[in-house]
C-alpha positions as CSV (number, residue, x, y, z in Angstrom):
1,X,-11.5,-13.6,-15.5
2,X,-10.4,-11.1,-13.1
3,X,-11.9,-10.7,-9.4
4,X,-15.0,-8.7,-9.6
5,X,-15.5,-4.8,-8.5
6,X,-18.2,-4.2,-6.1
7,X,-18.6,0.0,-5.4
8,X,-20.3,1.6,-2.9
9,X,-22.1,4.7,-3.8
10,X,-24.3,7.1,-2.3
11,X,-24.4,10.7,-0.8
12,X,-22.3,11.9,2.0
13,X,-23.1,10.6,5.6
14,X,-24.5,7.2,4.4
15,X,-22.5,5.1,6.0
16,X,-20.3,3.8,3.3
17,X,-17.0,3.6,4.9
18,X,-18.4,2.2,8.2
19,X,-20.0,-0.5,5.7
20,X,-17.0,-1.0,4.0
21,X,-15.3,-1.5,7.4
22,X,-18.1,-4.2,8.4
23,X,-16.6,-6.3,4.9
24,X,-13.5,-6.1,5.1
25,X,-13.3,-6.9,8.5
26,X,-10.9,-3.9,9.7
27,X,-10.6,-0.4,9.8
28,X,-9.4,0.7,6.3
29,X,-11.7,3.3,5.6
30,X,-11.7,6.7,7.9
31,X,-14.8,6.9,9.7
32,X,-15.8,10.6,10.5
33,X,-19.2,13.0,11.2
34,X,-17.4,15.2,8.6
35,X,-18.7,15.2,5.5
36,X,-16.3,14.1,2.6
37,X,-14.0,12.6,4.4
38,X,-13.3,9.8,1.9
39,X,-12.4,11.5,-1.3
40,X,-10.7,9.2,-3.4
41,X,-11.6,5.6,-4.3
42,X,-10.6,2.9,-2.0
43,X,-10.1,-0.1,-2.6
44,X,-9.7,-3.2,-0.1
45,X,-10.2,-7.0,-1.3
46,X,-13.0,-8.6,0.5
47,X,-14.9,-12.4,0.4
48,X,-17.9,-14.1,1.3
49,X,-18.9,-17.7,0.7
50,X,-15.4,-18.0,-1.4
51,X,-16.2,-15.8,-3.8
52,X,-13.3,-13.1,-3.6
53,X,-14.1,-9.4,-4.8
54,X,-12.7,-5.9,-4.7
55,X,-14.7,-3.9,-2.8
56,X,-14.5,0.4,-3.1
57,X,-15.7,3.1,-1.0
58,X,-16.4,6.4,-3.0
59,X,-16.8,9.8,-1.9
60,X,-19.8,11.3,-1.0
61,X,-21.7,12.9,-3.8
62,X,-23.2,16.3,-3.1
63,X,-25.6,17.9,-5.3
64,X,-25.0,21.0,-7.5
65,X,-21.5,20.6,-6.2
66,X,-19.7,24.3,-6.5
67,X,-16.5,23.7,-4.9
68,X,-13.3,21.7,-7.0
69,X,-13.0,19.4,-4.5
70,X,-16.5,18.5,-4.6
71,X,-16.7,18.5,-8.7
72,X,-13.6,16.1,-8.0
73,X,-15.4,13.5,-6.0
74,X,-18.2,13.4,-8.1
75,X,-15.7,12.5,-11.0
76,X,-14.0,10.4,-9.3
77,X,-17.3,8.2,-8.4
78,X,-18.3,8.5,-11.9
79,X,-14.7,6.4,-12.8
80,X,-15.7,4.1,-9.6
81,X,-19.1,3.3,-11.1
82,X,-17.4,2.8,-14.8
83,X,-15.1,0.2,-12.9
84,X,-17.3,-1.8,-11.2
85,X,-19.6,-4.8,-12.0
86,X,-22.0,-4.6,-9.1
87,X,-22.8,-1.4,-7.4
88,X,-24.3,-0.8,-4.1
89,X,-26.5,2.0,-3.4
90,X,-26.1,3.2,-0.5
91,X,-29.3,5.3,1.6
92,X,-29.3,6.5,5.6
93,X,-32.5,4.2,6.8
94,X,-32.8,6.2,9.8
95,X,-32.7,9.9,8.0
96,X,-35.0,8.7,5.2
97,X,-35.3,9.1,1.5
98,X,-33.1,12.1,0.3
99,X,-33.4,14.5,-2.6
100,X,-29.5,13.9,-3.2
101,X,-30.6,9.8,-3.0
102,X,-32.6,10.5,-7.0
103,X,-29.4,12.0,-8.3
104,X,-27.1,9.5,-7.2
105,X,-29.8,6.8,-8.6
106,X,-30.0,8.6,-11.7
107,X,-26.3,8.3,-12.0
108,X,-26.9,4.2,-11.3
109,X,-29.5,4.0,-14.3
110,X,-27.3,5.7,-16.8
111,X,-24.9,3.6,-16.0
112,X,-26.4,0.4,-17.1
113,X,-24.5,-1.4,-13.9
114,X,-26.3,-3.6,-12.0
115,X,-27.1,-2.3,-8.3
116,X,-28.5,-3.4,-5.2
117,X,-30.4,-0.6,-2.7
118,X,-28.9,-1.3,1.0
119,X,-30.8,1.0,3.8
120,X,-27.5,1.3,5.8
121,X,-28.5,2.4,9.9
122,X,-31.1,-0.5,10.4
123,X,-29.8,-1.4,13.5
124,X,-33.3,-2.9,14.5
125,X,-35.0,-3.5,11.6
126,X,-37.9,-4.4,12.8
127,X,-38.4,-1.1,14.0
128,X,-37.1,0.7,10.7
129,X,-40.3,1.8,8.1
130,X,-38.4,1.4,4.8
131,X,-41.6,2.3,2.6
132,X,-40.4,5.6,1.2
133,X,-36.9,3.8,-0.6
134,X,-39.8,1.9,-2.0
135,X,-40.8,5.1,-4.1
136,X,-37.0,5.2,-5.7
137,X,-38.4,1.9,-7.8
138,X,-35.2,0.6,-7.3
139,X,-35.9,-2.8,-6.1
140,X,-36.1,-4.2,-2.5
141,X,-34.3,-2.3,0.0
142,X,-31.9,-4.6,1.6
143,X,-31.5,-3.6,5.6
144,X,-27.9,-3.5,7.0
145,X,-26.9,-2.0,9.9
146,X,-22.2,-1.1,9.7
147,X,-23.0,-0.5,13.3
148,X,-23.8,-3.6,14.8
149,X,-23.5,-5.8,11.6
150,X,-26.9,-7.2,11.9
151,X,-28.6,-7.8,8.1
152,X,-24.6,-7.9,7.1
153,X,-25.0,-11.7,6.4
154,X,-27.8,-11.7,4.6
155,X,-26.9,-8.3,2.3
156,X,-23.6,-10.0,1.5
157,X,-25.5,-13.7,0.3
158,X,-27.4,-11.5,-2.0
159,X,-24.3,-9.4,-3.4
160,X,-22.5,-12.6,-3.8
161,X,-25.0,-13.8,-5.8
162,X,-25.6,-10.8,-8.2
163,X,-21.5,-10.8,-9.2
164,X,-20.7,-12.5,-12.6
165,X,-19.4,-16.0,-12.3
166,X,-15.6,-16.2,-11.3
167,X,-13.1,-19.0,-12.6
168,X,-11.7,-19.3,-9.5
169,X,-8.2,-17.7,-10.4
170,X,-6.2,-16.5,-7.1
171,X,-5.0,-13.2,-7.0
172,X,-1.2,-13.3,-7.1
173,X,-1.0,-9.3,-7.4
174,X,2.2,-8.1,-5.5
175,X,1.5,-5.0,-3.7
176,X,3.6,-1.8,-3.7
177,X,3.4,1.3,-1.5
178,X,3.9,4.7,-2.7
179,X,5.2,6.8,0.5
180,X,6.4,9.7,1.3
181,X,6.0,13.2,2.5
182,X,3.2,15.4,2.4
183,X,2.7,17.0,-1.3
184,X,5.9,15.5,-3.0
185,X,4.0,14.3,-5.7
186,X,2.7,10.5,-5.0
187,X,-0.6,11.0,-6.6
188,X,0.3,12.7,-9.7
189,X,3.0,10.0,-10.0
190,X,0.8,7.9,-9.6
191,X,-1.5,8.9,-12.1
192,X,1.5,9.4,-14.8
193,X,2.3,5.6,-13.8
194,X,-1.1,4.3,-15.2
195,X,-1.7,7.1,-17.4
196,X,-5.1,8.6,-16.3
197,X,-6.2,10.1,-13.2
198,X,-7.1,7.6,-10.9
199,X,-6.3,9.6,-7.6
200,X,-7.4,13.1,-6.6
201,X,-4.4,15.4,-7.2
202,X,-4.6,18.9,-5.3
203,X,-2.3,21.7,-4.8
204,X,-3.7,21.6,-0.8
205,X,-1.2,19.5,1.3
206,X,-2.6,16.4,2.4
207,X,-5.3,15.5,0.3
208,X,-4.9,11.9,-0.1
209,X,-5.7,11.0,3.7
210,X,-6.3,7.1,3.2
211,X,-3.8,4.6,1.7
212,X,-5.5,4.0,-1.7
213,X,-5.4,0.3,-3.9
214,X,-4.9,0.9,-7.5
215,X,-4.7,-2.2,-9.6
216,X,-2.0,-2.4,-12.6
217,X,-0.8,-5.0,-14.9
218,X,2.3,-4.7,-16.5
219,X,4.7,-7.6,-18.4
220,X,2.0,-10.5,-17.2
221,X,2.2,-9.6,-13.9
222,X,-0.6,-7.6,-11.8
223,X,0.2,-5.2,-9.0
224,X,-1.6,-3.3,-6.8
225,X,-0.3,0.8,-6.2
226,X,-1.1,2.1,-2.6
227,X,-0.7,5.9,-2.8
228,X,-0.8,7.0,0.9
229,X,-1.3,9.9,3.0
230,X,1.8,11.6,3.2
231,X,3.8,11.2,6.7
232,X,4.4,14.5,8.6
233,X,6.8,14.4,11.3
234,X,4.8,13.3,14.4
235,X,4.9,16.8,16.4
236,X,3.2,17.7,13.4
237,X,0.3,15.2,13.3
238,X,-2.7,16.2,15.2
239,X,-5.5,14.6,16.8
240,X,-8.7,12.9,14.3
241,X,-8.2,12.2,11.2
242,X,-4.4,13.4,10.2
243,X,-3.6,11.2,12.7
244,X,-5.3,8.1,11.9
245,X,-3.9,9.0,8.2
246,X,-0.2,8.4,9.4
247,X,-0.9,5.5,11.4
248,X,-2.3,3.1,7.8
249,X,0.6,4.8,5.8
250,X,2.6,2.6,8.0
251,X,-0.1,-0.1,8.2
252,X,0.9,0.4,4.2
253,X,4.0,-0.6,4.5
254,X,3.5,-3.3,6.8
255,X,1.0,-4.8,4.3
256,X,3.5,-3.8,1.0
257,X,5.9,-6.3,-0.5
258,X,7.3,-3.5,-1.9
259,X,7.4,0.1,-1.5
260,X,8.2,3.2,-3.6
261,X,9.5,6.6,-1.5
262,X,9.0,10.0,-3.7
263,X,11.2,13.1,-2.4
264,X,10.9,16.1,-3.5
265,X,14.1,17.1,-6.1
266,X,13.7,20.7,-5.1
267,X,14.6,20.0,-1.7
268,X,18.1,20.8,-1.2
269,X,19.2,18.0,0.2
270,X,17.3,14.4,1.0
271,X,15.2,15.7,4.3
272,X,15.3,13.5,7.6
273,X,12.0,12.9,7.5
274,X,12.6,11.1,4.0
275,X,15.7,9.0,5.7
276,X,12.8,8.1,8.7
277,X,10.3,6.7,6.1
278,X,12.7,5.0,4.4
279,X,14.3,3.6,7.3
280,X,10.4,2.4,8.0
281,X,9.9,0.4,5.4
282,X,13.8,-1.3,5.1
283,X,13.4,-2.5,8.9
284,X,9.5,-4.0,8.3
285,X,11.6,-6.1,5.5
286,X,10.3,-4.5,2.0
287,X,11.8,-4.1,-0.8
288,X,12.3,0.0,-1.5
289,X,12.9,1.9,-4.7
290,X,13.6,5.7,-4.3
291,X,12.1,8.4,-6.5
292,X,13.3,11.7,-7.0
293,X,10.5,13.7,-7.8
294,X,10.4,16.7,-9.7
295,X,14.4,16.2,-11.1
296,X,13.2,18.3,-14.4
297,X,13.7,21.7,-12.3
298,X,16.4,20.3,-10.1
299,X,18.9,19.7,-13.5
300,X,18.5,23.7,-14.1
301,X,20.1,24.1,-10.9
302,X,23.5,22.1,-12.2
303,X,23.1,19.3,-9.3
304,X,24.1,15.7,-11.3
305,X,22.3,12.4,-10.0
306,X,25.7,11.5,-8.5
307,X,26.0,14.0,-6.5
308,X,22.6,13.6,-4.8
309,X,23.0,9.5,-4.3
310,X,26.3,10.4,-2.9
311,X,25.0,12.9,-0.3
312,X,21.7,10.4,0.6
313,X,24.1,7.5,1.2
314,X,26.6,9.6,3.4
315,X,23.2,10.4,5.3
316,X,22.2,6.7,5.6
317,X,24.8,4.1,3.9
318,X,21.5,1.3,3.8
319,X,20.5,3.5,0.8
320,X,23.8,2.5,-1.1
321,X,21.7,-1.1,-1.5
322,X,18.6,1.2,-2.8
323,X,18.0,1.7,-6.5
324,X,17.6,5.4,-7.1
325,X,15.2,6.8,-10.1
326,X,15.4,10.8,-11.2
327,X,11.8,11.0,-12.8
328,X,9.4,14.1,-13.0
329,X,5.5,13.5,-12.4
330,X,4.7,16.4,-14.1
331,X,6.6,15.9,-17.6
332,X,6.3,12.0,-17.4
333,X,10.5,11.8,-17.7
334,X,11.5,8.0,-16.3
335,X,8.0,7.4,-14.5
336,X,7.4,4.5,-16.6
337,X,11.2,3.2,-15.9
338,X,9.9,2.3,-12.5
339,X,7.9,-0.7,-13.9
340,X,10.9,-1.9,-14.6
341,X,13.0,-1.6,-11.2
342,X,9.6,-3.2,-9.5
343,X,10.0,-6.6,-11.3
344,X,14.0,-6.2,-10.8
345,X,13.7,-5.9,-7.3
346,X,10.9,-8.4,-7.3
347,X,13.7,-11.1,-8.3
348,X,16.1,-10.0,-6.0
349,X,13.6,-10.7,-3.4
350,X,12.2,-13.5,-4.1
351,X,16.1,-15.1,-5.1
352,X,17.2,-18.0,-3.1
353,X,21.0,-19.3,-2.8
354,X,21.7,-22.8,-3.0
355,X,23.3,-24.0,0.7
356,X,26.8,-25.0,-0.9
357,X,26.7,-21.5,-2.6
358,X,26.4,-19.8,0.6
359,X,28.7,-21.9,2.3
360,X,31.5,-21.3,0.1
361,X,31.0,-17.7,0.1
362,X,31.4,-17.7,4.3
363,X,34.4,-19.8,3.5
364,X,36.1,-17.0,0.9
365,X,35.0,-14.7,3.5
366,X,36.0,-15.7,6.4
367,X,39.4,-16.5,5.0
368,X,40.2,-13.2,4.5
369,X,39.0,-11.7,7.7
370,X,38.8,-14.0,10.9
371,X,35.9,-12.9,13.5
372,X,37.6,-11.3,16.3
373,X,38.1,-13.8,19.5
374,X,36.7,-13.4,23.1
375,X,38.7,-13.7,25.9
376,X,38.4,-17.4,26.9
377,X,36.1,-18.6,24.0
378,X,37.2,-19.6,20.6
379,X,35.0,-17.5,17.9
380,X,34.4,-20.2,14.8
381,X,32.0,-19.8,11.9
382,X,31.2,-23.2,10.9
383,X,28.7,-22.9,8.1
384,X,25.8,-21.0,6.7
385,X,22.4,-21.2,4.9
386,X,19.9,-19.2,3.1
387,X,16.9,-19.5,5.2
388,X,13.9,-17.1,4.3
389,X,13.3,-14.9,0.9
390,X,11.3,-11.4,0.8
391,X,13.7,-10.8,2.3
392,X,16.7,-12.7,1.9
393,X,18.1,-13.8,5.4
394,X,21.0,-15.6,5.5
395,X,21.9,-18.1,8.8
396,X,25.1,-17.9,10.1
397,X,26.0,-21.0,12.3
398,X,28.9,-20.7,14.7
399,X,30.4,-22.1,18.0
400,X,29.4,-18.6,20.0
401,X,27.3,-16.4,18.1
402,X,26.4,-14.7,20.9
403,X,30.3,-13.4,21.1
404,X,30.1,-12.4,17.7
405,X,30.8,-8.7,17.3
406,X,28.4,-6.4,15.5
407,X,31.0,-4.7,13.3
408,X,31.8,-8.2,12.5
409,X,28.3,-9.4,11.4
410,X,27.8,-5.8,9.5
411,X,31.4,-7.3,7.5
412,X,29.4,-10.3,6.4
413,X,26.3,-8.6,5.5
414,X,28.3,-6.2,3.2
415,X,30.5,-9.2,1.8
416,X,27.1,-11.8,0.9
417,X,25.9,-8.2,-0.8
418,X,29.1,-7.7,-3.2
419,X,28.5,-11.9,-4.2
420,X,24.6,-11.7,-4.1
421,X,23.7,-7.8,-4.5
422,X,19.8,-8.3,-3.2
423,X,19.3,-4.9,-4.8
424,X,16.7,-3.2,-3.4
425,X,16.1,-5.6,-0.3
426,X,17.1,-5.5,3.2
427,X,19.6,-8.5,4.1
428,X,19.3,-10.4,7.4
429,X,22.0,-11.8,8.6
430,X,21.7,-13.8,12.0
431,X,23.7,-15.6,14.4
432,X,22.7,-19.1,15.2
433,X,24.7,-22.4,17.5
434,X,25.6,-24.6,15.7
435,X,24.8,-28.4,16.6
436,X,26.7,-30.9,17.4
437,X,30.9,-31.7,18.4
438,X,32.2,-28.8,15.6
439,X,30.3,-26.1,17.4
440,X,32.7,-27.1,21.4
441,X,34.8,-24.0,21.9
């Protein structure tokens, strides 16, 4: 059995972020007196009591809602309340029972879900008249208060208990990424990926604002897609929430085993912004696919795929390690070749090299290039050893690594890449003393 999907719903200015901060235990969800601010769904795991669960924060539903963004919310809680097991419905105990709270209620009924009614704001609770939630009939109104956390104990002992019983299976999911620029097309790849439209897609720049969890399974193997807010250049990113935005698209990365950059085909050449995000996430140590974007209208201008890796590697040689995909969003061309690359670079890794392997690869290498000598010191490379995966890292032990040269380490990077490719992965190489008489200059 899967780990279970706890929602919270409930109309805008509730409290459902801040409560979904109080779980999780950090600041994944923006936080804002502007209404809306959380549009899509997002996800975060959670436990309590060691139960493990998938907690998501919905949008704010508004009623009557005119505007396409607003009818796009409401949809997109509607797929949020189809996904989860438990839902949690979510009313402002200081503002009192709403006219919007019997429309989201009525969505709860019709949904057949169980649901548990949680007067968020009850900061003193003694002090809090919660008779009016009484009238929804929707059971006892269980006082919380995102705030302070008080009542956050006791509301998650009763949501524990109303999830279906788990067979204690741990969640081996590997997590990927999906960065880029503002508006290059993350969402709607996104969406071609799993074949229905899980994240809000919008021709307005910037509408994905959090870094959202999608879950996937694909070949026996589950992963988790984190579309995130695109990343401006920083004289671009203002103050509130564009700001805070940027700063979990890198949180992203950081948490990513893997990540996947879209740019924009129509671009004429790979922007330095693109280079900056991709630099990003190949010097936090995760694996990186790139994705051309929108390569259906770029092939009527006569450019080849060649050409284009050519130019990006000129602009930053790292990216000669980096698998390249040409895909389109919009016509589905290649998007589901991607699947494919993920578990490829997956392997690469998670690949470890036996010790003798490595060693006799520093021997072929350094036979055909010695390191450069230091005035006074004798320069020997005595042996090596593969000492991390994701990612690979590769020991060098010598009698001064200290002297080595930097040009000279890049040569040995390059040469355990032609025996060992890593494709897809940053290789570390470092310089260590060896123990012992062999290491004496």
């Amino acid at each position: 059995m899967s780990i279970p999907v706890v929602a919270l719903v409930g109309r805008p200015n509730v409290g459902k972020s801040a409560l979904f901060n109080r779980i999780v235990g950090q600041g994944s969800a923006i936080v804002s007196e502007e209404a809306g601010t959380t549009r899509d769904r997002h996800y975060a795991r959670a436990d309590w009591n060691k139960r493990d669960f998938w907690l998501v924060d919905t949008g704010g539903i508004v009623e009557d809602a005119q505007g396409a963004m607003n009818k796009e919310i409401r949809r997109q809680v509607e797929v949020a309340i189809g996904e989860a097991d438990v839902l949690c419905f979510v009313v402002d105990a200081i503002a009192g029972l709403h006219p919007s709270d019997r429309r989201v209620l009525d969505m709860l009924r019709q949904s057949r879900k169980p649901f548990l009614l949680v007067a968020n704001k009850a900061d003193d609770p003694r002090a809090t008249d919660f008779y009016e939630f009484y009238e929804l009939g929707a059971g006892e109104p269980i006082p919380v208060s995102a705030t302070n956390g008080k009542g956050s104990g006791d509301f998650l002992d009763v949501l524990v208990d109303a999830l279906p019983p788990g067979d204690g299976e741990q969640d081996e999911a590997l997590r990927i990424a999906v960065i880029g620029r503002p508006n290059v097309g993350k969402s709607s790849f996104v969406n071609k990926l799993l074949g229905e439209e899980r994240l809000v897609v919008s021709d307005e720049a910037g509408t994905t604002r959090d870094a959202i969890d999608t879950k996937f399974r694909y070949h026996q193997r589950d992963f988790v897609f984190v579309d995130t807010a695109g990343l401006r250049r920083q004289a671009k990113i203002s103050d509130g929430i564009e700001f805070y935005s940027s700063l979990r698209t890198r949180r992203a990365i950081e948490q990513s085993d893997l990540c996947i950059l879209l740019i924009d085909a129509q671009e004429e050449e790979i922007h330095n912004q693109d280079l900056k995000i991709a630099q990003m996430a190949w010097d936090a140590g995760r694996g990186l696919i790139l994705v051309v974007n929108k390569w259906d209208l770029k092939e009527k201008d006569g450019k080849t795929s060649a050409k284009y890796q050519k130019e990006a590697h000129e602009k930053a040689p790292f990216l000669k390690w980096v698998p390249f995909l040409f895909a389109s969003a919009l016509t589905g061309q290649r998007v589901t070749k991607v699947l494919d690359l993920v578990l490829e670079v997956e392997a690469e890794r998670s690949k470890r090299i036996s010790t003798s392997q490595v060693n006799q690869a520093l021997e072929n290498i350094v036979g055909r290039r010695q390191p450069p000598q230091a005035a006074g010191r004798e320069i020997r490379l005595l042996y090596a050893t593969q000492v991390e995966t994701s990612p690979p890292t590769i020991a060098v032990f010598g009698s001064a690594p200290d002297l080595v040269e930097e040009h000279y380490v890049r040569y040995l990077h390059n040469s355990f890449r032609e025996v060992w490719g890593f494709t897809g992965n940053p290789l570390r190489v470092i310089m260590r003393r060896a123990a012992g008489k062999g290491a004496r200059a």
